[in-house]
MITINU-46124 format. One record per residue (C-alpha): residue in one letter; chain; x, y, z. Coordinates in steps of 0.1 Angstrom, whole numbers. Layout:
BEGIN
@resn = A | chain = A | c1 = X | c2 = Y | c3 = Z
...
//
This chain:
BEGIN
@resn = X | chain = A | c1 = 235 | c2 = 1036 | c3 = 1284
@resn = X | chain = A | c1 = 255 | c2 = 1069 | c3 = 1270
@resn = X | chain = A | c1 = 237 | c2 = 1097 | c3 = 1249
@resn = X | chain = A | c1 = 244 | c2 = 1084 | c3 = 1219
@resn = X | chain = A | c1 = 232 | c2 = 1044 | c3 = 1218
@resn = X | chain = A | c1 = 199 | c2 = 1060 | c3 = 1233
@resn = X | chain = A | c1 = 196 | c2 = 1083 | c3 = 1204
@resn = X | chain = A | c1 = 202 | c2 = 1055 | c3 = 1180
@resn = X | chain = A | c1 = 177 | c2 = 1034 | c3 = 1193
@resn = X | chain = A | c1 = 154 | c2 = 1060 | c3 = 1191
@resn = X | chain = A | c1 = 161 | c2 = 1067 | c3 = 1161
@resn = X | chain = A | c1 = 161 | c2 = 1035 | c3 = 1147
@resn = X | chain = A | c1 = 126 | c2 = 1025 | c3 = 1166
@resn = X | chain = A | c1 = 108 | c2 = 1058 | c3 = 1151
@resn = X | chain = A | c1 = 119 | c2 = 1046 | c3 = 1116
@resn = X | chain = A | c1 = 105 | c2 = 1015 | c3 = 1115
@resn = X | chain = A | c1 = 73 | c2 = 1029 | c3 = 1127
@resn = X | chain = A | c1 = 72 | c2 = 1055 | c3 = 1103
@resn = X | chain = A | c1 = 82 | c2 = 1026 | c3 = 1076
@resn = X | chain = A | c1 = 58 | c2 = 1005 | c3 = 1087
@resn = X | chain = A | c1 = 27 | c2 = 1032 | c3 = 1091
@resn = X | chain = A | c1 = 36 | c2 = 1043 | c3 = 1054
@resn = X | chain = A | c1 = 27 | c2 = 1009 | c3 = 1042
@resn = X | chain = A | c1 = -8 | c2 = 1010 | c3 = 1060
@resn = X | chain = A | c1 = -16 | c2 = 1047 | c3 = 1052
@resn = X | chain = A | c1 = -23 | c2 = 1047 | c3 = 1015
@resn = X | chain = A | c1 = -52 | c2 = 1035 | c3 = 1001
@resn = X | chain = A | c1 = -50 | c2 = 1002 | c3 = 986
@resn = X | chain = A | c1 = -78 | c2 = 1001 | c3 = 958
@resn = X | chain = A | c1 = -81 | c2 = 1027 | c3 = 933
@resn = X | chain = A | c1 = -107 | c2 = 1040 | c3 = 920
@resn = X | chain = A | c1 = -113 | c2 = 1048 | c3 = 881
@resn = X | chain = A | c1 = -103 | c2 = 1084 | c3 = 887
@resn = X | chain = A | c1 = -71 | c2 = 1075 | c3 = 898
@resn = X | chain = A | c1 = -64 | c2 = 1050 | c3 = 868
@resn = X | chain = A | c1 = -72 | c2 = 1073 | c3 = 841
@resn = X | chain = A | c1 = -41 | c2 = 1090 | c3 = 826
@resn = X | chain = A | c1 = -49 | c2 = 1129 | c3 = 843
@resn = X | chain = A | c1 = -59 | c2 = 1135 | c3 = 880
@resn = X | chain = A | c1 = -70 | c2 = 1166 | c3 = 873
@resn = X | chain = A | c1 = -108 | c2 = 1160 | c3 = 867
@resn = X | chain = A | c1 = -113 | c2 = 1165 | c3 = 829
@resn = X | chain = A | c1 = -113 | c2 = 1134 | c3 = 798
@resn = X | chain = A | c1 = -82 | c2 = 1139 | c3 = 780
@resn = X | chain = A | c1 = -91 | c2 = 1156 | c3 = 746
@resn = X | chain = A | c1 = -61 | c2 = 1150 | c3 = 726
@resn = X | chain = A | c1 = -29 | c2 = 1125 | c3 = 725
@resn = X | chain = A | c1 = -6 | c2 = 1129 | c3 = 755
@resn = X | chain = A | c1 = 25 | c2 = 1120 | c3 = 729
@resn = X | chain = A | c1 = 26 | c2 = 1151 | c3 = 712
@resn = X | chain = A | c1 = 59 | c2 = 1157 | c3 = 692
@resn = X | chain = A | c1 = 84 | c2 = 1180 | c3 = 715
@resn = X | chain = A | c1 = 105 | c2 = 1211 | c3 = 699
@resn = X | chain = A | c1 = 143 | c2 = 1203 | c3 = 691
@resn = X | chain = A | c1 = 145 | c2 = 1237 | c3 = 694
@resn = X | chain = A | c1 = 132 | c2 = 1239 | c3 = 730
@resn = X | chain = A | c1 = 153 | c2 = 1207 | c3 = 740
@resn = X | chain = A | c1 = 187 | c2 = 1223 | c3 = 730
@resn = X | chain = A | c1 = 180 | c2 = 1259 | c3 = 755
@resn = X | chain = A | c1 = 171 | c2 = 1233 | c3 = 779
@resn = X | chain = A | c1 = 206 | c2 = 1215 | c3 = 777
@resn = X | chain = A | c1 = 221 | c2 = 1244 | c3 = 769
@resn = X | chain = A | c1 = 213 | c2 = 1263 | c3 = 796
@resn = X | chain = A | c1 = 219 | c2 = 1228 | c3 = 819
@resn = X | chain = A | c1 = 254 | c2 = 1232 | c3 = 804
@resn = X | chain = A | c1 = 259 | c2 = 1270 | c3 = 814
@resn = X | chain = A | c1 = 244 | c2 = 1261 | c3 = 851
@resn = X | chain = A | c1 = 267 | c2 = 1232 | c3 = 858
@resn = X | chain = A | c1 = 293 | c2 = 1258 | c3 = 848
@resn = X | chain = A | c1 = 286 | c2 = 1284 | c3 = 872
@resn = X | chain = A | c1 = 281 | c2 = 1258 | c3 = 898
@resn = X | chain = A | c1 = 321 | c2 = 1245 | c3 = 888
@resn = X | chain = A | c1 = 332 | c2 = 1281 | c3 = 891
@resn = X | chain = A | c1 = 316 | c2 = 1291 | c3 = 924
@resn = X | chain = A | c1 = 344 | c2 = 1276 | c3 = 944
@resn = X | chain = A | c1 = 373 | c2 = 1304 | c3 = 923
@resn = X | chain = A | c1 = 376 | c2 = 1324 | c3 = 950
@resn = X | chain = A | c1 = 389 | c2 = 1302 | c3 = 975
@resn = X | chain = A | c1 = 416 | c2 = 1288 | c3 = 944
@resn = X | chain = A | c1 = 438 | c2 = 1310 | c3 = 953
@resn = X | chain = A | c1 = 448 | c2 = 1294 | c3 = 987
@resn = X | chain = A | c1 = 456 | c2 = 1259 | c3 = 973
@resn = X | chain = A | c1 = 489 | c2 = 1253 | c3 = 971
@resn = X | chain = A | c1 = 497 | c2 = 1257 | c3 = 932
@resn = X | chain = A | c1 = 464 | c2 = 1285 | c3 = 929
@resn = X | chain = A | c1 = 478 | c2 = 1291 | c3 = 893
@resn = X | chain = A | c1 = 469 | c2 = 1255 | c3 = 883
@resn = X | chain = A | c1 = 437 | c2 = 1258 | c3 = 893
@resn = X | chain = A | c1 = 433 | c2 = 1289 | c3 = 878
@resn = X | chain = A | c1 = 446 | c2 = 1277 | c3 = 843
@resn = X | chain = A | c1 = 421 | c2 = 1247 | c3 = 845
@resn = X | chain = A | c1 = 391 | c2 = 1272 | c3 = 853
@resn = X | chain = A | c1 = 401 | c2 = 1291 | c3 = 825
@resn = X | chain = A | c1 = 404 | c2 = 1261 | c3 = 803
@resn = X | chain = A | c1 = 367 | c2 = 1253 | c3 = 811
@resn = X | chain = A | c1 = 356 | c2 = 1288 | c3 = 807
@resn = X | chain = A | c1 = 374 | c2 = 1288 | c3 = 767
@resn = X | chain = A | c1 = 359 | c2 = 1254 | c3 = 761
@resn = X | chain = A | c1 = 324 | c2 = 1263 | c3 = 771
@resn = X | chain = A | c1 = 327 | c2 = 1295 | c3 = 754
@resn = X | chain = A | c1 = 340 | c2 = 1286 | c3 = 717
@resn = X | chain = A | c1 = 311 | c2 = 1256 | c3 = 724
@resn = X | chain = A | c1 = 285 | c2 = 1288 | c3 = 729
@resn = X | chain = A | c1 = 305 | c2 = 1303 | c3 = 697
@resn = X | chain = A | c1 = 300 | c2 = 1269 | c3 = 678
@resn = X | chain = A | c1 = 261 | c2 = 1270 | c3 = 684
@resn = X | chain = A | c1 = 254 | c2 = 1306 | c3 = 675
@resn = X | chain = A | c1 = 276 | c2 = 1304 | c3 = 642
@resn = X | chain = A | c1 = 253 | c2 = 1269 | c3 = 634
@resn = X | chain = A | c1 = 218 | c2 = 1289 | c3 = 640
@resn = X | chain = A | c1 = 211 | c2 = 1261 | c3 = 668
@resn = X | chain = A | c1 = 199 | c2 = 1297 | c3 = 691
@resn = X | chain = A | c1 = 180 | c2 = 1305 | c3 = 669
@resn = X | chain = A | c1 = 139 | c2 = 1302 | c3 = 677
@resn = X | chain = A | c1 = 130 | c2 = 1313 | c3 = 642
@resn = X | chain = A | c1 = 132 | c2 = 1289 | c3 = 607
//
């Protein structure tokens, strides 16, 4: 047998044991302290569906929106050895004035606002 039918048959024999151990592992009856709604050793004193801040939601997509767009413009520096670099360099800056007059949009509406 070569290298690599050894391997895979290693491979595949040690995951199936580890698949099958996992099943056997956990424990299989809880007890009341790991039904209640909070593992961490205290009775709940209040509701756990309190109401959650607009406010706090729209930073949070907001700054989603702002990381996704760093993540898109991490590859620039190697635009320039694609064949048409000046395409790819319009499109970036197309992103770049879209996300910006978006970031315009929300601090002309007050939606950056933390304050009533």
């Amino acid at each position: 047998m070569n290298l690599i039918s050894t391997t895979t048959i290693i491979t595949v024999a040690l995951s199936s044991v580890l698949a099958m151990v996992s099943f056997w592992l956990p424990q299989m009856a809880p007890d009341a302290e790991k039904l209640s709604p909070y593992e961490c050793g205290f009775d709940p004193l209040g509701s756990a569906r309190l109401p959650f801040s607009l406010r706090f939601f729209l930073v949070a997509i907001l700054f989603l929106l702002f990381d996704l767009e760093i993540a898109l413009l991490l590859p620039l520096p190697w635009g320039d050895q694609l064949c048409n670099p000046a395409g790819a360099f319009f499109w970036v800056t197309m992103v770049l004035v879209l996300l910006t007059l978006g970031l315009i949009y929300e601090w002309t509406q007050g939606g950056l606002e933390w304050a009533e």
